[in-house]
C-alpha positions in Angstrom: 182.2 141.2 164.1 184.5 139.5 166.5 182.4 139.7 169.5 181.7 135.8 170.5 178.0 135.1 170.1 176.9 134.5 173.7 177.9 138.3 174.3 176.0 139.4 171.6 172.9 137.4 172.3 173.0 138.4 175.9 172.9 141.9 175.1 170.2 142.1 172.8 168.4 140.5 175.6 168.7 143.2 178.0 167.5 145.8 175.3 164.7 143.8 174.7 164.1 143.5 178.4 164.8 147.2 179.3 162.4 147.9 176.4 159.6 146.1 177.6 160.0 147.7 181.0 159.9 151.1 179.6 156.7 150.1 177.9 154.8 148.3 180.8 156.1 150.1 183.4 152.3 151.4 184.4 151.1 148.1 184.8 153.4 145.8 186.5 153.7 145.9 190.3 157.1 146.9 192.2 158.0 142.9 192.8 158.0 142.4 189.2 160.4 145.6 187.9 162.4 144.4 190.7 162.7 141.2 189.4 164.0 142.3 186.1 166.0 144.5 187.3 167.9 141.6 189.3 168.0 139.6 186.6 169.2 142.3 184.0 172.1 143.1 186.7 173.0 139.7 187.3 173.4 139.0 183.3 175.6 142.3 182.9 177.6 140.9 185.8 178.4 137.6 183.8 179.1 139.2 180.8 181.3 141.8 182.7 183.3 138.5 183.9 183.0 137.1 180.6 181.7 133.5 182.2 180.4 131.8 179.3 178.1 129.2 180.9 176.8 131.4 183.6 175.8 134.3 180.8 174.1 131.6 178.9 172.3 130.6 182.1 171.5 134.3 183.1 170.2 134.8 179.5 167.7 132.1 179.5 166.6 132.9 183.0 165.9 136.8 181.6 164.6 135.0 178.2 161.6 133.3 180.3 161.2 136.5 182.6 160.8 138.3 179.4 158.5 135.8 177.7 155.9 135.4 181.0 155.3 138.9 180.6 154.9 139.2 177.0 152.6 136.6 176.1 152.0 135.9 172.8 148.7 138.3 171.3 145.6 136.8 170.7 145.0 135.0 166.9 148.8 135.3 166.6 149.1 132.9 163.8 146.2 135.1 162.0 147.8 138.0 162.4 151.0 136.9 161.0 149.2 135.1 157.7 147.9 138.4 157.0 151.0 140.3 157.7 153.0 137.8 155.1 149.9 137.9 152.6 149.8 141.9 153.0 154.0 142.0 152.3 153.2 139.3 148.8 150.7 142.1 147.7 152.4 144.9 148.3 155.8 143.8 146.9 153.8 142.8 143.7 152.2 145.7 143.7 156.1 147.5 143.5 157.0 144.7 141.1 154.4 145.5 138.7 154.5 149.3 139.0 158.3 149.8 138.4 159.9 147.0 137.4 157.8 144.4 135.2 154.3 144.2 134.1 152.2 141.3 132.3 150.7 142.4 129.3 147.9 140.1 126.6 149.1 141.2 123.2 145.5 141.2 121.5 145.8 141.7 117.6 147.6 140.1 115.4 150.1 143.6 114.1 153.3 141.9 115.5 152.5 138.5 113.9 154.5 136.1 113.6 156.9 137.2 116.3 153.9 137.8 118.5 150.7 136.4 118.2 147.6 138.4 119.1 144.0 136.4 119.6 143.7 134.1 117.0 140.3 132.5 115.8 140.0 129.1 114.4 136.6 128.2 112.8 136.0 124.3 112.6 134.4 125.1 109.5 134.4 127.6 106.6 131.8 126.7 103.5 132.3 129.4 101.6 136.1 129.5 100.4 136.1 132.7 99.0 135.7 134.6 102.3 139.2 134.0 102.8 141.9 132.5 100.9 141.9 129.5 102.7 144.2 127.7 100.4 147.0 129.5 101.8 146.2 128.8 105.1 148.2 125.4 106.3 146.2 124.9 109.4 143.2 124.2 107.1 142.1 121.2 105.1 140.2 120.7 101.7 136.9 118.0 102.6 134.3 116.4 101.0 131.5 119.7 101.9 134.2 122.6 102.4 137.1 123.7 104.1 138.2 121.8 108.1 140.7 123.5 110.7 142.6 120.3 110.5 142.5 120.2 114.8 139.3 120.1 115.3 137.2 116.5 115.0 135.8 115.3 112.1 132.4 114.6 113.3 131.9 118.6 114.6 132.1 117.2 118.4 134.9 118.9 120.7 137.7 117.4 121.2 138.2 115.6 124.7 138.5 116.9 128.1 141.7 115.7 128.9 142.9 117.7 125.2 141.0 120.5 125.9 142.7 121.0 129.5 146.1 120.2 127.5 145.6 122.2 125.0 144.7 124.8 127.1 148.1 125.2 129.3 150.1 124.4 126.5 148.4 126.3 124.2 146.1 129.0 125.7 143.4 127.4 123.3 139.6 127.6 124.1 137.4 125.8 122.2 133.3 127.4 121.9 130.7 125.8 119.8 127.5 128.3 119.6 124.4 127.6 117.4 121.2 129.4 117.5 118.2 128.2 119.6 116.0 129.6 116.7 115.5 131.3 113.5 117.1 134.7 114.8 119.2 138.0 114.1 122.0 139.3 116.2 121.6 143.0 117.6 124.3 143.2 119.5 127.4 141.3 120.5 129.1 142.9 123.6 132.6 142.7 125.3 132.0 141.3 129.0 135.0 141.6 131.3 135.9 139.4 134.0 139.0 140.4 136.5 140.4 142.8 134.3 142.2 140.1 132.4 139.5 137.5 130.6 137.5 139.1 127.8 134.4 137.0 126.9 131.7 138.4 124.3 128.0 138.1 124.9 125.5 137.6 121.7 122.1 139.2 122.1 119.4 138.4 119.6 115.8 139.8 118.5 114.2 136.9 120.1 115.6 134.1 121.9 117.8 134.9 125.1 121.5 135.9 124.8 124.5 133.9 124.5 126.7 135.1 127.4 130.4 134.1 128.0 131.7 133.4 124.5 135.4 132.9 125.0 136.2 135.4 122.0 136.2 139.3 122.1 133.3 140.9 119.6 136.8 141.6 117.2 137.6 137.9 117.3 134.3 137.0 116.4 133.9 139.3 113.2 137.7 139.1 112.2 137.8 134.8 111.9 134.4 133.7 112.7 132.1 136.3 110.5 130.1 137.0 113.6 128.5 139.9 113.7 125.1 142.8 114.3 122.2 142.1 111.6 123.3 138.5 110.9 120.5 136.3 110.6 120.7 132.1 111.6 118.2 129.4 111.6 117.4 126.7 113.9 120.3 124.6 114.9 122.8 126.3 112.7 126.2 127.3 114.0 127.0 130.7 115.1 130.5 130.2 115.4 132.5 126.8 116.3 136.4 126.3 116.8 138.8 127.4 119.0 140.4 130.5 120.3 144.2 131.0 121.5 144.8 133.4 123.6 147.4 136.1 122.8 151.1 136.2 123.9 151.4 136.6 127.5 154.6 139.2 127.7 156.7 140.2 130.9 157.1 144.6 130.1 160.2 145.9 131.6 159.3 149.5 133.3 162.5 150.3 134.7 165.4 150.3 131.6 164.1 153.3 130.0 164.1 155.5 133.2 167.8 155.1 132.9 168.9 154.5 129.1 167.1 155.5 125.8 165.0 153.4 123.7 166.6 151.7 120.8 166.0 151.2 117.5 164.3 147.6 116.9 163.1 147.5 120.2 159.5 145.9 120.9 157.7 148.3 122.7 154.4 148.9 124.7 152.9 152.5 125.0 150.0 154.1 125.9 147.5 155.6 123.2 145.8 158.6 125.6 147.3 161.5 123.5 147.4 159.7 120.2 144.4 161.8 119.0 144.1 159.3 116.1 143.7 156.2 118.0 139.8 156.6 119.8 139.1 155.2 123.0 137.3 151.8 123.7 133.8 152.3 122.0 132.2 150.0 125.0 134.2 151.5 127.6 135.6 155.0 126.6 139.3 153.7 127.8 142.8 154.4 126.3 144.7 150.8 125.8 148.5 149.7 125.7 149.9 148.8 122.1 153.1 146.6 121.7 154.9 147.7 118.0 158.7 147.6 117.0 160.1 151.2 117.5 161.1 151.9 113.9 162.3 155.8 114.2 164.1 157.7 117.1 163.5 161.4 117.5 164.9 162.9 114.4 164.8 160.0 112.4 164.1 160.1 108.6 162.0 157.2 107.6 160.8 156.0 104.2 159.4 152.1 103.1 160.1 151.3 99.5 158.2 147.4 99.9 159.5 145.2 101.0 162.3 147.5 102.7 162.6 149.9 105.7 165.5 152.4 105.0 166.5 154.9 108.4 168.5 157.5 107.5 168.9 156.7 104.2 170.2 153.5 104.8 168.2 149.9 105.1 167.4 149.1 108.6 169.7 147.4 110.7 168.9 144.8 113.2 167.8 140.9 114.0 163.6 142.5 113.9 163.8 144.2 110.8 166.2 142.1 108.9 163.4 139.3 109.5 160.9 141.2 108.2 162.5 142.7 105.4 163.9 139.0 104.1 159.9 138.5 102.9 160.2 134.9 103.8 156.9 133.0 104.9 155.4 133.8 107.3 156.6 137.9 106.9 155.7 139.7 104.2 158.3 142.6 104.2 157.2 145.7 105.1 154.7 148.2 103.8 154.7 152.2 103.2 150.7 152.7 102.4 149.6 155.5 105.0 149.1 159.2 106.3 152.4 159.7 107.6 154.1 157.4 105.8 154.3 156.4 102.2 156.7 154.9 99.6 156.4 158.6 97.8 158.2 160.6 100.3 159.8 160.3 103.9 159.1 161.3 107.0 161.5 162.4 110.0 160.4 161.9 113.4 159.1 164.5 115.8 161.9 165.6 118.7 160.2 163.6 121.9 158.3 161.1 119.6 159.1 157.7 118.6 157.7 155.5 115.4 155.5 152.8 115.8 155.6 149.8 113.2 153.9 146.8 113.4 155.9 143.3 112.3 152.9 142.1 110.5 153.0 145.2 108.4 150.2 144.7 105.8 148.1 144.1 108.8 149.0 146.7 111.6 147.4 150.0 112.2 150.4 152.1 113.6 152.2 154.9 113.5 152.1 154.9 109.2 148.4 155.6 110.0 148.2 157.5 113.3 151.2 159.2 113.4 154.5 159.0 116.6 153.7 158.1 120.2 154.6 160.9 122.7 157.8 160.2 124.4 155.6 160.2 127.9 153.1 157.8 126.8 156.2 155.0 126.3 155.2 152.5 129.3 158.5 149.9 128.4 160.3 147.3 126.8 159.0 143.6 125.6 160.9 141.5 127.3 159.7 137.9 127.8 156.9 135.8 126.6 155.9 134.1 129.9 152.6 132.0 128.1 151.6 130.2 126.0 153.9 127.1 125.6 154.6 127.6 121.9 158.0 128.6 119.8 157.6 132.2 120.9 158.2 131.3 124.7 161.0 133.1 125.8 163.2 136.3 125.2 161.7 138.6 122.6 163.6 140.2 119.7 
């Protein structure tokens, strides 16, 4: 560390220049080893008599002896995009597969802490499909019920809102109406980069709707949309908006080194869950995100709105939030297989419990029983998108 810089750099040069003669030594002639060898002596020499300025002049003299014989290869610059763009892909590849992972959350069972894909229909005639009244985002009008965002005279909004609306937001708005008096057979899930789920809408006669910003679920859970549903001409299949689930940050690595905790948000995989089936459309296993609600061992029982572990209420920032009942959480409920107000349940050794936030509204482990300690992929850790009150650390 105390060797002056000079002396290291005119080292390093000779390696590099003994190097390249070792490597090329069966296709330069005699004149030109010779040369380097001259050269290489003549630097050592300076060094040797630690002559600052001649070393630096022997240096460069090697430096351009070593770089007329080295050219630079052919597309260099090319070469060395690709080499940077192959290191970005590879190092998020790592990234992704040990440390953090982006995940959609796409129900609604950890509402309001997450929010899964929520539909919002610009219009809804008949009140009684859904009590509307308690819905805030919806106003009372002259001819029915108004998602109070959306314009007054059925139009989309504007461009420059939509775009808005869309980074801030992840909103979407789709406006489909029926080319003629027709019935749905079939609404499909179409995929696009593994990320963006669209639906496509095929009828009896007229030609399908393809790339409706809304998954099939979305559709039938808040727009009604469904197989056998018959329209006229002109009438609207489904108008509003769609925002797109929480965009979460996963952390992979934590639980290879310390234990899951109780009141942690979690995602998993559901392969090995034998009541959760796979993708009808695609006969894949998805990722869930739930609050882990019971270690191994752990004796659970819900008396609504309460969660007790152990005999004792549940302790934590999560669960406290639920089990206050304040709008919007609704405490927590005990109606299920494995879990009911009538009796408790202790956990499986190697098995965690799954509850969902939103509880009168989440299929989890009340219904399909633990998760397998292998299937546990990691812990929620940031919402990365949209812009709303949930950006941020999740707890």
């Amino acid at each position: 560390m105390f060797t002056k810089k000079y002396v290291k750099h005119g080292h390093l040069m000779i390696r590099h220049a003994e190097k390249l003669l070792r490597y090329r030594r069966d296709v330069m002639s005699e004149n030109t080893m010779g040369d380097f060898r001259l050269q290489i002596e003549a630097l050592r020499q300076s060094l040797k008599d630690r002559n600052e300025a001649k070393a630096k002049e022997e240096t460069d003299r090697l430096h351009d002896l070593y770089a007329k014989h080295l050219p630079a290869p052919k597309d260099a610059s090319w070469r060395e995009n690709v080499e940077v763009i192959l290191v970005a892909v590879v190092v998020a590849i790592g990234v992704r597969s040990y440390f953090l992972q982006p995940f959609k959350i796409p129900t609604g069972s950890m509402q309001p802490t997450l929010n899964g894909i929520i539909g919002h229909r610009a219009f809804v005639a008949n009140e009684a499909e859904i009590p509307i009244d308690q819905l805030p985002q919806y106003e009372k009008r002259a001819d029915g019920w108004y998602w109070k965002s959306y314009p007054a005279d059925g139009s989309k909004p504007n461009i420059l809102r939509q775009v808005a609306e869309f980074f801030v937001f992840g909103r979407n708005y789709i406006n489909v109406v029926s080319a003629e008096d027709d019935e749905i057979t079939e609404v499909r899930t179409k995929k696009i980069a593994f990320f963006f789920i669209f639906s496509e809408i095929y009828f009896r006669n007229q030609a399908p709707i393809r790339f409706v910003y809304a998954s099939p679920d979305t559709l039938l859970a808040d727009f009604r949309v469904e197989k056998n549903m018959r329209y006229k001409k002109g009438q609207v299949i489904a108008r509003g908006a769609v925002d797109t689930g929480d965009q979460v940050f996963v952390d992979k690595f934590s639980y290879n080194f310390i234990r899951p905790h109780r009141g942690d948000v979690f995602v998993f995989r559901t392969d090995n869950i034998p009541d959760i089936p796979p993708d009808r459309m695609t006969g894949e296993h998805s990722f869930y995100i739930k609050r882990l609600a019971g270690l191994p061992g752990d004796t659970l029982k819900v008396q609504p709105p309460l969660l007790y572990q152990n005999g004792r209420l549940a302790e934590g920032f999560g669960f406290e939030r639920v089990m206050a009942a304040k709008p919007p959480y609704h405490g927590y409920t005990g109606q299920g297989t494995y879990l009911d107000p009538t009796k408790p349940f202790t956990v499986p050794q190697h098995s965690y419990f799954a509850m969902g936030d939103n509880s009168a509204h989440s299929s989890d482990s009340r219904y399909w029983g633990p998760v397998p300690e292998p299937n546990l992929v990691g812990r929620g850790l940031f919402v990365y998108w949209p812009f709303t009150w949930h950006w941020g650390i999740i707890r």
